[in-house]
PyMOL Python script that loads the backbone (N, CA, C, O; Angstrom):
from pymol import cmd

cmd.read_pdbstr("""\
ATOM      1  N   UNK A   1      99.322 103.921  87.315  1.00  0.00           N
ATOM      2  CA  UNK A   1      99.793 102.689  87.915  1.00  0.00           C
ATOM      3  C   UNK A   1     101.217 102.359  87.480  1.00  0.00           C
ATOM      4  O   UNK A   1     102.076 101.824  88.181  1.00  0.00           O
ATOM      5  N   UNK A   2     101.342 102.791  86.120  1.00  0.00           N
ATOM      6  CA  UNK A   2     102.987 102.157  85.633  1.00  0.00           C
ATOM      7  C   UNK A   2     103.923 102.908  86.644  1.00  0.00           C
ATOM      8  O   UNK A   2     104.986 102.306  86.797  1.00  0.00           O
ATOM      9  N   UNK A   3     103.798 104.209  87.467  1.00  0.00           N
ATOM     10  CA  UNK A   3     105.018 104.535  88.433  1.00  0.00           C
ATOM     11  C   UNK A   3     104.710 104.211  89.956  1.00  0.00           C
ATOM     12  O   UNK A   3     105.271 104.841  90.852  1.00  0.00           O
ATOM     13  N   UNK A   4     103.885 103.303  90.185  1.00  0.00           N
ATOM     14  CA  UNK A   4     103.866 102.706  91.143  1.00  0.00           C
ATOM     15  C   UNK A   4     103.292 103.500  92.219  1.00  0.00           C
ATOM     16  O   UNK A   4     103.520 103.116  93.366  1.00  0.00           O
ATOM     17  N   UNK A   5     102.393 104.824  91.994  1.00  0.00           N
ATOM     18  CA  UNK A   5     102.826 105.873  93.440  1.00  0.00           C
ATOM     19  C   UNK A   5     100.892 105.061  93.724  1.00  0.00           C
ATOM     20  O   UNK A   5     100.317 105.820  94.505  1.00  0.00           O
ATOM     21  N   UNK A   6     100.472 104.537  93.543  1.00  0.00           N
ATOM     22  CA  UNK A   6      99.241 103.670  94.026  1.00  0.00           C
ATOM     23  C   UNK A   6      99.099 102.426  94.786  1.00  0.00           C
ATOM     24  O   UNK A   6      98.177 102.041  95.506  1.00  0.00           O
ATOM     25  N   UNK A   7     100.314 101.832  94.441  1.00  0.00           N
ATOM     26  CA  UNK A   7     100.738 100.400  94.343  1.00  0.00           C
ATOM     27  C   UNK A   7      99.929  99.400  95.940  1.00  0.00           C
ATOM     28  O   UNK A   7      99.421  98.295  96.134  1.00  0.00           O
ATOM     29  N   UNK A   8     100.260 100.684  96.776  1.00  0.00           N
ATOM     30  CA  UNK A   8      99.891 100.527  98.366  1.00  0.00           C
ATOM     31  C   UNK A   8      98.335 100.084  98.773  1.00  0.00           C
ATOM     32  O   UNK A   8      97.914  99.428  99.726  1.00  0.00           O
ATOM     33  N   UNK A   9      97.533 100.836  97.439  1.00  0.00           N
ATOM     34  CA  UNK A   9      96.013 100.790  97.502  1.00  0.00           C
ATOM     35  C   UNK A   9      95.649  99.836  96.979  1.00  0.00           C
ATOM     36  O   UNK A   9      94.462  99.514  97.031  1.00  0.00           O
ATOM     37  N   UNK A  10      96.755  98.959  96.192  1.00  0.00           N
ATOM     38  CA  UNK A  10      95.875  97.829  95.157  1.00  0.00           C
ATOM     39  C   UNK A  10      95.359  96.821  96.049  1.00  0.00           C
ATOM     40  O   UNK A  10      94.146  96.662  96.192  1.00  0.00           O
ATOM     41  N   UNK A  11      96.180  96.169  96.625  1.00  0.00           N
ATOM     42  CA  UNK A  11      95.243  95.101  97.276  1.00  0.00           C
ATOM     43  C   UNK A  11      93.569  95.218  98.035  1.00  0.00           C
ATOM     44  O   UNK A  11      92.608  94.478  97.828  1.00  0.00           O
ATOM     45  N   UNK A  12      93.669  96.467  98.989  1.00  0.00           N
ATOM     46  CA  UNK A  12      92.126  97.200  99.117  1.00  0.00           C
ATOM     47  C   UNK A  12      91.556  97.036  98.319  1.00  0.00           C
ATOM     48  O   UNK A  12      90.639  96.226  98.450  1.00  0.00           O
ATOM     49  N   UNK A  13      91.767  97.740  96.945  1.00  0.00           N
ATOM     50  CA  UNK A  13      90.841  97.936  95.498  1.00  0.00           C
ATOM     51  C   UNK A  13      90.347  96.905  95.459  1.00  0.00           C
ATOM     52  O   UNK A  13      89.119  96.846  95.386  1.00  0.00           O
ATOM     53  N   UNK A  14      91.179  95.652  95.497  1.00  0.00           N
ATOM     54  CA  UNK A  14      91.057  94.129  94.717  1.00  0.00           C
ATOM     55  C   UNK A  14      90.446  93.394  95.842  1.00  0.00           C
ATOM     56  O   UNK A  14      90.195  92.228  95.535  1.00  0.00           O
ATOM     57  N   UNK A  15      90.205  93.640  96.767  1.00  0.00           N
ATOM     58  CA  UNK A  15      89.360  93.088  97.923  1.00  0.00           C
ATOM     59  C   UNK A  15      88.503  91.963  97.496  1.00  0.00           C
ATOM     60  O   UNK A  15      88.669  90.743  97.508  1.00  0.00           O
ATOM     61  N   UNK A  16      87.473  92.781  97.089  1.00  0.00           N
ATOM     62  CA  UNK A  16      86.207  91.816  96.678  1.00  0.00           C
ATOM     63  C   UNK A  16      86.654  90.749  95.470  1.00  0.00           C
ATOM     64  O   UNK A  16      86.026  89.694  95.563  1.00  0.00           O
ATOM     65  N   UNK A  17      87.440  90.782  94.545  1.00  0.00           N
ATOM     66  CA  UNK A  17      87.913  90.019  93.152  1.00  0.00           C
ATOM     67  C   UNK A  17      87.396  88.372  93.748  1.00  0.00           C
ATOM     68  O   UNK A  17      87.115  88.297  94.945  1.00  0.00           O
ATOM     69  N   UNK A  18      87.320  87.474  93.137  1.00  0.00           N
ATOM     70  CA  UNK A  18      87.843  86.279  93.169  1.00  0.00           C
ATOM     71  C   UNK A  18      89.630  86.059  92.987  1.00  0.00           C
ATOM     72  O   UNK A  18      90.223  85.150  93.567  1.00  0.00           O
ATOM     73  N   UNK A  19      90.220  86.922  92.211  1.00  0.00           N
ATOM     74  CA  UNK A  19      91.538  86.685  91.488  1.00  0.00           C
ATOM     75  C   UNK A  19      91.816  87.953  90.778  1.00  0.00           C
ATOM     76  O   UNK A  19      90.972  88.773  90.417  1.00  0.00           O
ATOM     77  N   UNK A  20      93.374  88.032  90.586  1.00  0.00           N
ATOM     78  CA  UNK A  20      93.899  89.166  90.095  1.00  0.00           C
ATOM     79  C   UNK A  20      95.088  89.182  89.279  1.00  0.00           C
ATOM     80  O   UNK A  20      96.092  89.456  89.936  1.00  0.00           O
ATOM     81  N   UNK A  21      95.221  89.044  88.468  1.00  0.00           N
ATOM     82  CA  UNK A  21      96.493  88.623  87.473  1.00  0.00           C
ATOM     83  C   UNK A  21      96.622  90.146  86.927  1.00  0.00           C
ATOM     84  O   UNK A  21      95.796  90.897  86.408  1.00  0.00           O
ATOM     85  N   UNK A  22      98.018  90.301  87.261  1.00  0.00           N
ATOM     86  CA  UNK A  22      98.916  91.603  86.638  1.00  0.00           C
ATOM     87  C   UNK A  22      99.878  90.965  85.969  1.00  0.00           C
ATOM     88  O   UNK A  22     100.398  89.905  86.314  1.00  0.00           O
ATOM     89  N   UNK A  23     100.250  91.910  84.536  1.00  0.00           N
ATOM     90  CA  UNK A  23     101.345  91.872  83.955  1.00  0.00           C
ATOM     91  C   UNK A  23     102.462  92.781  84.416  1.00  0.00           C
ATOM     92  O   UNK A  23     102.380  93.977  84.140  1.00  0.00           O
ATOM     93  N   UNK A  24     103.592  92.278  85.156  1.00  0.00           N
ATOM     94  CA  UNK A  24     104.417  93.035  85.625  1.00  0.00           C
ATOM     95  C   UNK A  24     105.578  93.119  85.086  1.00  0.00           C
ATOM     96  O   UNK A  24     106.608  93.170  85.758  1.00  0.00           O
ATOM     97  N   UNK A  25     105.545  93.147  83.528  1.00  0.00           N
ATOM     98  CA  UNK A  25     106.584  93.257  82.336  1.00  0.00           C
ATOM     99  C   UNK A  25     107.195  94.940  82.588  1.00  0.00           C
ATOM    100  O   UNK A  25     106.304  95.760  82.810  1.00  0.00           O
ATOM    101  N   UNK A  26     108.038  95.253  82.573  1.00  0.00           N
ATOM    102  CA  UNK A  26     108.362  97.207  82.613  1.00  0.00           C
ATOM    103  C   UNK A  26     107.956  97.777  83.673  1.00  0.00           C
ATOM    104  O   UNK A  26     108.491  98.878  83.803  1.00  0.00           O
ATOM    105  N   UNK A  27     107.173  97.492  84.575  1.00  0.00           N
ATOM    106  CA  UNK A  27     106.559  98.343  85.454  1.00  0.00           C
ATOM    107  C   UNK A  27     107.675  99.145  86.349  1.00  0.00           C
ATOM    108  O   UNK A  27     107.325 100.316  86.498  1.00  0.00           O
ATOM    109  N   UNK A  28     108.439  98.955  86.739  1.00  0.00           N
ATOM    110  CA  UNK A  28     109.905  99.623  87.534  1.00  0.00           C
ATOM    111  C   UNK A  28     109.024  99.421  88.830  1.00  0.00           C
ATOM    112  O   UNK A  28     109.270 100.457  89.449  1.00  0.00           O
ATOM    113  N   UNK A  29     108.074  98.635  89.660  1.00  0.00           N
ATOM    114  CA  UNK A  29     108.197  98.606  90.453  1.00  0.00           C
ATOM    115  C   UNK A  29     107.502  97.075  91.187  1.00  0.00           C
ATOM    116  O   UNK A  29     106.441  96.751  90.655  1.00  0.00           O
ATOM    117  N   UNK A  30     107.822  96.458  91.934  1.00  0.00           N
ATOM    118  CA  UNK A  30     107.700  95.148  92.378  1.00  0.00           C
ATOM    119  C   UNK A  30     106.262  94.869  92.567  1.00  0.00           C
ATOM    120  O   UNK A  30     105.838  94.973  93.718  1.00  0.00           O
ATOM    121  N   UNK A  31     105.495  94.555  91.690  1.00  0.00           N
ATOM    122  CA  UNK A  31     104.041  94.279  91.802  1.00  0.00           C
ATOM    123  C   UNK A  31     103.569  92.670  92.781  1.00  0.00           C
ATOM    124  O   UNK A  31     102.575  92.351  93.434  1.00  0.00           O
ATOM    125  N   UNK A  32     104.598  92.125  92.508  1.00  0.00           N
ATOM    126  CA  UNK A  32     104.344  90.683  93.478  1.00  0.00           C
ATOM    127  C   UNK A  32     104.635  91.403  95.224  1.00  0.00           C
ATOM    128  O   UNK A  32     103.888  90.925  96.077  1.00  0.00           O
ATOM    129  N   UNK A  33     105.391  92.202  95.590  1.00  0.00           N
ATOM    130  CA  UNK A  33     105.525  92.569  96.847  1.00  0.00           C
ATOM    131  C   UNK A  33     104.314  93.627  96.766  1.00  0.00           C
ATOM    132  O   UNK A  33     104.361  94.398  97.724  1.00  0.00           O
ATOM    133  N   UNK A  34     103.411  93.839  96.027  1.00  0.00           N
ATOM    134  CA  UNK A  34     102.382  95.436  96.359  1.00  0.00           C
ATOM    135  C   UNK A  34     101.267  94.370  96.525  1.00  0.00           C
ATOM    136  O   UNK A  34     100.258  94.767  97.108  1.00  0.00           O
ATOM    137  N   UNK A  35     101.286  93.074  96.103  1.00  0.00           N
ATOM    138  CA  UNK A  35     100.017  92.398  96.091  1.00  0.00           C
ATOM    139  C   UNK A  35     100.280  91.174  96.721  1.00  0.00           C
ATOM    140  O   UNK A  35      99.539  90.203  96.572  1.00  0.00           O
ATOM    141  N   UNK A  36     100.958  91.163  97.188  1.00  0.00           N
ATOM    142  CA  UNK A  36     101.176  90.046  98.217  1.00  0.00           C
ATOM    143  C   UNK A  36     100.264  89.470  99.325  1.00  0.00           C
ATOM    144  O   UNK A  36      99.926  88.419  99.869  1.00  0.00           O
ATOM    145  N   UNK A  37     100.070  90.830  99.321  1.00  0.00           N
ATOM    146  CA  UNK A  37      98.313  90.646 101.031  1.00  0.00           C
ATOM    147  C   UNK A  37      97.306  89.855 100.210  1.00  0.00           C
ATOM    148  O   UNK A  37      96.423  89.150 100.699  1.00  0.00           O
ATOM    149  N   UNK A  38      97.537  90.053  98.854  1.00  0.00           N
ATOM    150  CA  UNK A  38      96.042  88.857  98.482  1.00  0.00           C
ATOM    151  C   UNK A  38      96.475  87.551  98.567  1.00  0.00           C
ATOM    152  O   UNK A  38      95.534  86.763  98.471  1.00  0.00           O
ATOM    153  N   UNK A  39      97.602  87.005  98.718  1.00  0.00           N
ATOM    154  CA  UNK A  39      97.762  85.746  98.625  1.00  0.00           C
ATOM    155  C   UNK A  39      97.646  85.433  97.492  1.00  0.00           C
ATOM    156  O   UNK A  39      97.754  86.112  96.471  1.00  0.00           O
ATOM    157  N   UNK A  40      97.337  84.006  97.686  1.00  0.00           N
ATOM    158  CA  UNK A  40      97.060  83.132  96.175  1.00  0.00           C
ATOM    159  C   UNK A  40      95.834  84.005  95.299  1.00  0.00           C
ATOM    160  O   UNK A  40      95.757  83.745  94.098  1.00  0.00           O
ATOM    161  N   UNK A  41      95.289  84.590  95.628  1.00  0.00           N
ATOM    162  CA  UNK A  41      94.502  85.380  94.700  1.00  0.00           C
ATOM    163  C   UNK A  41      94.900  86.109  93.759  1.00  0.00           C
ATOM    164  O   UNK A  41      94.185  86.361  92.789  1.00  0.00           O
ATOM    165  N   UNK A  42      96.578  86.736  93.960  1.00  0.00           N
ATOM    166  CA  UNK A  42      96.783  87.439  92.976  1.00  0.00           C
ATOM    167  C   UNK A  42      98.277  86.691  91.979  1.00  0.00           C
ATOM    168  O   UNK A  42      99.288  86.168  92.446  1.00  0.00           O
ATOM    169  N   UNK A  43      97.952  86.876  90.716  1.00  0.00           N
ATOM    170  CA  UNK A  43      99.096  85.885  90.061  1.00  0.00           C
ATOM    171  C   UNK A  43      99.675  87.163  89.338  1.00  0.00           C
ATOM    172  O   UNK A  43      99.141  88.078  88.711  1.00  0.00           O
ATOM    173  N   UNK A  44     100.737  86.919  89.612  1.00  0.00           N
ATOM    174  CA  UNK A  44     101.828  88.276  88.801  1.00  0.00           C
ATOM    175  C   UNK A  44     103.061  87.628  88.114  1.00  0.00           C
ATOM    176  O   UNK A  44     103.982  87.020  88.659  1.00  0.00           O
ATOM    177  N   UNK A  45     102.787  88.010  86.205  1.00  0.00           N
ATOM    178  CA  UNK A  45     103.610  87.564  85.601  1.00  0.00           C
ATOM    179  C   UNK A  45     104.686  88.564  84.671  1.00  0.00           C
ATOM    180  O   UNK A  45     104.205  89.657  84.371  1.00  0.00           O
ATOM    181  N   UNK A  46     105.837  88.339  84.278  1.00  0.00           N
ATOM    182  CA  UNK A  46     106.373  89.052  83.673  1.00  0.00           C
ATOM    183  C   UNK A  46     105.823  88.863  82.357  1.00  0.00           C
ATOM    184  O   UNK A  46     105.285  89.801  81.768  1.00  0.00           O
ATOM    185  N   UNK A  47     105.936  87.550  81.786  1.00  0.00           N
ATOM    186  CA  UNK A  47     105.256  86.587  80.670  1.00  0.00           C
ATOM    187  C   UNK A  47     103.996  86.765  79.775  1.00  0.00           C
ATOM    188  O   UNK A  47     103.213  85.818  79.849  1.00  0.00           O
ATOM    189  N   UNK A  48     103.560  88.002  78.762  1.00  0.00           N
ATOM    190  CA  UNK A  48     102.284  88.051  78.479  1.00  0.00           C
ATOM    191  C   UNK A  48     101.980  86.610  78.546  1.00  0.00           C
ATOM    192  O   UNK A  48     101.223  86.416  79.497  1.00  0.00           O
ATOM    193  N   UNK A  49     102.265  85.519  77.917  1.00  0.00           N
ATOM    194  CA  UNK A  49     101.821  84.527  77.128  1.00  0.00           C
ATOM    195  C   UNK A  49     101.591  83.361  78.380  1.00  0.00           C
ATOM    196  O   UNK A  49     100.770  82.444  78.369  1.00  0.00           O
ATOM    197  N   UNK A  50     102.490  83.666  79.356  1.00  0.00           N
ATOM    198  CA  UNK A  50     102.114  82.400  80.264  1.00  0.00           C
ATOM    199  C   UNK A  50     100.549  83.169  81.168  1.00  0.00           C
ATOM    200  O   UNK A  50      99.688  82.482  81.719  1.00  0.00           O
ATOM    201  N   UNK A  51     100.545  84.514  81.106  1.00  0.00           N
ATOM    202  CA  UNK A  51      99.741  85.810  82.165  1.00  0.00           C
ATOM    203  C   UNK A  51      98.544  84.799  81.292  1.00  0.00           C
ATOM    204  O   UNK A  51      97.897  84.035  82.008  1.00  0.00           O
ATOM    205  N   UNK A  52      98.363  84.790  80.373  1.00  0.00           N
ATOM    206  CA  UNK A  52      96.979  84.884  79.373  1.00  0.00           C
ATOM    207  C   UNK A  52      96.761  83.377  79.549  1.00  0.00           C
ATOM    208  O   UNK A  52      95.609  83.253  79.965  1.00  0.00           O
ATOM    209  N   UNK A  53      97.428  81.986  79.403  1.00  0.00           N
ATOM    210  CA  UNK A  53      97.536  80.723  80.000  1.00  0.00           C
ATOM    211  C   UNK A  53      96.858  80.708  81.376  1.00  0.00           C
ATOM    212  O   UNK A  53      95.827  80.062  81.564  1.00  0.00           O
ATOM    213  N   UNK A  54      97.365  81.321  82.187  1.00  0.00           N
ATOM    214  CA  UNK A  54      97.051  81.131  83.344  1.00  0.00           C
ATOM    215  C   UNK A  54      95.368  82.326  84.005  1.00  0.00           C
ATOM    216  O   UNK A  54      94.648  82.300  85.003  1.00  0.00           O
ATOM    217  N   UNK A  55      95.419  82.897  83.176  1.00  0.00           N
ATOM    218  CA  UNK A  55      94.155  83.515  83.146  1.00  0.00           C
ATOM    219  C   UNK A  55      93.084  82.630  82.639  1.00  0.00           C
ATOM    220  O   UNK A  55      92.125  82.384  83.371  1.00  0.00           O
ATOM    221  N   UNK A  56      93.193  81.956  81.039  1.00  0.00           N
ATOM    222  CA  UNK A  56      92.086  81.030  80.763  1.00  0.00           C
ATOM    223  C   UNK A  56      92.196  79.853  81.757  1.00  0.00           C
ATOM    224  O   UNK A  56      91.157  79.325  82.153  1.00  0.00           O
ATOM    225  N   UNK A  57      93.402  79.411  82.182  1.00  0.00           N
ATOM    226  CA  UNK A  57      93.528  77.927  83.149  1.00  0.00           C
ATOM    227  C   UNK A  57      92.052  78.539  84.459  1.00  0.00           C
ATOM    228  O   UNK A  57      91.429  77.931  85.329  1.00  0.00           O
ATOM    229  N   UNK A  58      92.028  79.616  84.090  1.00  0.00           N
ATOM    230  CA  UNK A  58      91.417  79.764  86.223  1.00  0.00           C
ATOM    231  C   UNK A  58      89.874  80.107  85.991  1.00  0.00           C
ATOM    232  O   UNK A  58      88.919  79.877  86.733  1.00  0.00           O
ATOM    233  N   UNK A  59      89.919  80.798  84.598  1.00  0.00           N
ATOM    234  CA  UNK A  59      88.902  81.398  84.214  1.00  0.00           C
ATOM    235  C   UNK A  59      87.036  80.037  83.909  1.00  0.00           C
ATOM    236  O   UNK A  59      87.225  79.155  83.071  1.00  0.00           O
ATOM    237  N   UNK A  60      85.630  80.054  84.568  1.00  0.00           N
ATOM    238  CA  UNK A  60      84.797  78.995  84.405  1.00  0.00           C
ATOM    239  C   UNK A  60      83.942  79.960  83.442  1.00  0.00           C
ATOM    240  O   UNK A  60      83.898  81.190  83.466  1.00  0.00           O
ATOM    241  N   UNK A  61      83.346  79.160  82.681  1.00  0.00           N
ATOM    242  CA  UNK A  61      81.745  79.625  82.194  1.00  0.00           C
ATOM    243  C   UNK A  61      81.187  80.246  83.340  1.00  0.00           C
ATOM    244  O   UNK A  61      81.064  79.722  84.447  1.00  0.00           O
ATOM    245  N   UNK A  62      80.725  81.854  82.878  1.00  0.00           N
ATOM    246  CA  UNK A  62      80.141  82.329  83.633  1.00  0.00           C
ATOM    247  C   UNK A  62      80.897  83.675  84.329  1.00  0.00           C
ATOM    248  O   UNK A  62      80.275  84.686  84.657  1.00  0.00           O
ATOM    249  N   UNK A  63      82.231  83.509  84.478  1.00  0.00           N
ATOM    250  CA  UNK A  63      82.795  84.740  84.888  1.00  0.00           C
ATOM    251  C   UNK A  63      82.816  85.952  84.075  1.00  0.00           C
ATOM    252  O   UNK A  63      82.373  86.043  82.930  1.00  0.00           O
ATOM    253  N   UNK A  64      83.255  86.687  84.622  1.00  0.00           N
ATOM    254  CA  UNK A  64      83.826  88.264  83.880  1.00  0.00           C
ATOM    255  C   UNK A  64      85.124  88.772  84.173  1.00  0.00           C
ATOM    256  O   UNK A  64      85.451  89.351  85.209  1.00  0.00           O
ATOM    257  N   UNK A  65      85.655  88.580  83.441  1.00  0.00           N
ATOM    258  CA  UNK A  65      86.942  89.285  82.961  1.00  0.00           C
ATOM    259  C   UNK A  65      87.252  90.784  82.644  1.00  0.00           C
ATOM    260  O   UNK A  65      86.934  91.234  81.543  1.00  0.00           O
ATOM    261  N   UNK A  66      87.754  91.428  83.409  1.00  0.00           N
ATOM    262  CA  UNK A  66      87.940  92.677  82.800  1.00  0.00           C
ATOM    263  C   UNK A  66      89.617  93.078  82.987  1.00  0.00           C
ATOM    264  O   UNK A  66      90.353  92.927  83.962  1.00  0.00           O
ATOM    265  N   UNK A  67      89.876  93.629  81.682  1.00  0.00           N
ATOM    266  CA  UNK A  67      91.039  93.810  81.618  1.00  0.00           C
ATOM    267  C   UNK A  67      91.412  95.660  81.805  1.00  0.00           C
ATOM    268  O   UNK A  67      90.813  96.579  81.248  1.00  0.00           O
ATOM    269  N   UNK A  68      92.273  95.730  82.513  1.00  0.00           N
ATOM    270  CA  UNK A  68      92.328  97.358  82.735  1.00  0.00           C
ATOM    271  C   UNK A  68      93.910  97.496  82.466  1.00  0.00           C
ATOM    272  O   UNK A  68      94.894  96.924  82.933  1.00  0.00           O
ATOM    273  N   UNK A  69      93.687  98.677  81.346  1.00  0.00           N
ATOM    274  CA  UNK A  69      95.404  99.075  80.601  1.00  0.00           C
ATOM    275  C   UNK A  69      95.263 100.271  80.648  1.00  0.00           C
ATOM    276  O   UNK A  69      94.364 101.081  80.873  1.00  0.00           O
ATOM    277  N   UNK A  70      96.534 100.256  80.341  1.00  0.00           N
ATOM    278  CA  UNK A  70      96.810 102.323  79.719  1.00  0.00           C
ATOM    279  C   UNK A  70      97.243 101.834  78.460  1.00  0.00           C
ATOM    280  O   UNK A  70      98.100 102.519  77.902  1.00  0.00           O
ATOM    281  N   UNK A  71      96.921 100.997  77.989  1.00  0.00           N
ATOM    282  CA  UNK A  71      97.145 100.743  76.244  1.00  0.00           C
ATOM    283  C   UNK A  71      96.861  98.944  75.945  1.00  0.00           C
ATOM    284  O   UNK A  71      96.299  98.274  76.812  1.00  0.00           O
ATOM    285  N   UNK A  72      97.182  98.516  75.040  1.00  0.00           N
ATOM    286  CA  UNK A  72      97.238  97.486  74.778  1.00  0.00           C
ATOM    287  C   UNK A  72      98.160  95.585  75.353  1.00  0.00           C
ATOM    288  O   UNK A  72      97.813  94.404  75.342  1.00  0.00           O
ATOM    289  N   UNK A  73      99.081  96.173  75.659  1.00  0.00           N
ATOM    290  CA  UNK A  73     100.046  95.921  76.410  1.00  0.00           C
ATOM    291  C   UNK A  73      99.804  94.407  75.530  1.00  0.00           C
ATOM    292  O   UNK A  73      98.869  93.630  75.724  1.00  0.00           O
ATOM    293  N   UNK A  74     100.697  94.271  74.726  1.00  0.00           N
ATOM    294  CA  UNK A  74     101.172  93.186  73.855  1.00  0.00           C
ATOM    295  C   UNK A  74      99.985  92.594  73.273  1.00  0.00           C
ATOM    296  O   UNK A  74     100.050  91.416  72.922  1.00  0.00           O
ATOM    297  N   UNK A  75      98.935  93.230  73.126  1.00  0.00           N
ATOM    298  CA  UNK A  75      97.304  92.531  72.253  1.00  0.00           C
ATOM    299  C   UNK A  75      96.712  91.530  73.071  1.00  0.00           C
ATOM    300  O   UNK A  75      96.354  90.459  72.579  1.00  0.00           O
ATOM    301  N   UNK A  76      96.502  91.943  74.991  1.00  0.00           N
ATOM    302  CA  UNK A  76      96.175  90.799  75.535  1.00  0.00           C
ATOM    303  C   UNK A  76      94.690  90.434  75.299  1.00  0.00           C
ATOM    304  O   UNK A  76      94.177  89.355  75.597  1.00  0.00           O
ATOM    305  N   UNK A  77      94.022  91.577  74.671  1.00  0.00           N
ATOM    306  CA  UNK A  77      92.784  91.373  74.551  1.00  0.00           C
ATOM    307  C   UNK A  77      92.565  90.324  73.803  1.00  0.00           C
ATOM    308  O   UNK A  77      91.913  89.358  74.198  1.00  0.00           O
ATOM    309  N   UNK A  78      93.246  90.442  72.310  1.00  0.00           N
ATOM    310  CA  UNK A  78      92.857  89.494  70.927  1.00  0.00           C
ATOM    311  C   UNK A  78      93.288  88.242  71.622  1.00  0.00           C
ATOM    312  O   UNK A  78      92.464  87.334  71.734  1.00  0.00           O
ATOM    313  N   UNK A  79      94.599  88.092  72.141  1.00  0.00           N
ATOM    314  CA  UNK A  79      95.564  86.705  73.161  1.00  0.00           C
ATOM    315  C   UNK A  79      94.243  86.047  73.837  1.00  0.00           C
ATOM    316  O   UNK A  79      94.040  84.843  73.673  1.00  0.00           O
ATOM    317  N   UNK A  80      93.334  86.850  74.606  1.00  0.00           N
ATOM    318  CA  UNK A  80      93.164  86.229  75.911  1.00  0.00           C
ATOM    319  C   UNK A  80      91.489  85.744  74.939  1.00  0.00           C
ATOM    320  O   UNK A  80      91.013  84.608  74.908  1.00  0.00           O
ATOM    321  N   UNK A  81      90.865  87.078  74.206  1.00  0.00           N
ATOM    322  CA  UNK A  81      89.739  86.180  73.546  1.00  0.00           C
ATOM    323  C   UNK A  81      89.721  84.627  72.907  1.00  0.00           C
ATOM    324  O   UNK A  81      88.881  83.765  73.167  1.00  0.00           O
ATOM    325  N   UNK A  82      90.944  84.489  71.942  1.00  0.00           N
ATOM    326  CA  UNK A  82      91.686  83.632  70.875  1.00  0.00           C
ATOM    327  C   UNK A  82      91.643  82.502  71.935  1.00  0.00           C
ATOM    328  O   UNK A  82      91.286  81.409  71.494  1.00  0.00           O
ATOM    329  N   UNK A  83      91.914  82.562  73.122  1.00  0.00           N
ATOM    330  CA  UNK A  83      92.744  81.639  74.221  1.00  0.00           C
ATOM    331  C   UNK A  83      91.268  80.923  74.588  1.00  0.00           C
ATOM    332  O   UNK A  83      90.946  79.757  74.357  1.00  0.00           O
ATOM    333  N   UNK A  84      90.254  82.259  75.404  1.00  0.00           N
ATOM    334  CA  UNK A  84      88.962  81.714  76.215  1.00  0.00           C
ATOM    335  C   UNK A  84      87.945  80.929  74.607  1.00  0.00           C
ATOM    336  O   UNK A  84      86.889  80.376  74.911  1.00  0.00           O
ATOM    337  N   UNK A  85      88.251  80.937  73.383  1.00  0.00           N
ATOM    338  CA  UNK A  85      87.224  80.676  73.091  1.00  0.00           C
ATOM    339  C   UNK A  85      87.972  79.179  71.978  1.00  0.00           C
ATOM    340  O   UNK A  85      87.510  78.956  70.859  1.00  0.00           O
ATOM    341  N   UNK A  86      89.054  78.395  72.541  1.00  0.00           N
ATOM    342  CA  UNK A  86      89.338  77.394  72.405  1.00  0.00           C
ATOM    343  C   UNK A  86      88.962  76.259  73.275  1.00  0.00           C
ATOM    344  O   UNK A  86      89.357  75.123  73.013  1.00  0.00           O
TER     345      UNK A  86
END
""", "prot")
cmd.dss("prot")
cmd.show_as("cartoon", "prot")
cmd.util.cbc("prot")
cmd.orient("prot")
């Protein structure tokens, strides 16, 4: 995903989601124009810290969260647990 040669398929993939928040910090390629067809469904931030804000802001008792990396990408896991369980 970081060289973008998928970018075309994401919105399909993300079909069914309720919501879709990408971190589009480094990526070299315009993730708000690849996900645009979702509309308001998909929130794309450069910002770990506002990405993880606005993930608990949307997030109810009861959902599932899954986070998909090719690494850690600034500790959003520990961020976003620390965040949902305030």
């Amino acid at each position: 995903m970081k060289l973008g040669a998928m970018k075309s398929q994401l919105p399909g993939s993300l079909s069914e989601v309720d919501a879709a928040f990408c971190y589009a910090a480094n990526l070299g390629w315009d993730a708000r124009e690849a996900l645009a067809p979702m509309g308001e469904r998909a929130v794309v931030e450069d910002n770990l810290e506002q990405l993880v804000s606005k993930i608990v802001a949307t997030a109810r008792p009861g959902d599932h969260i899954l986070v998909m990396s090719n690494g850690g990408f600034g500790g959003i896991h520990d961020k976003l647990l620390a965040a949902l369980a305030r």
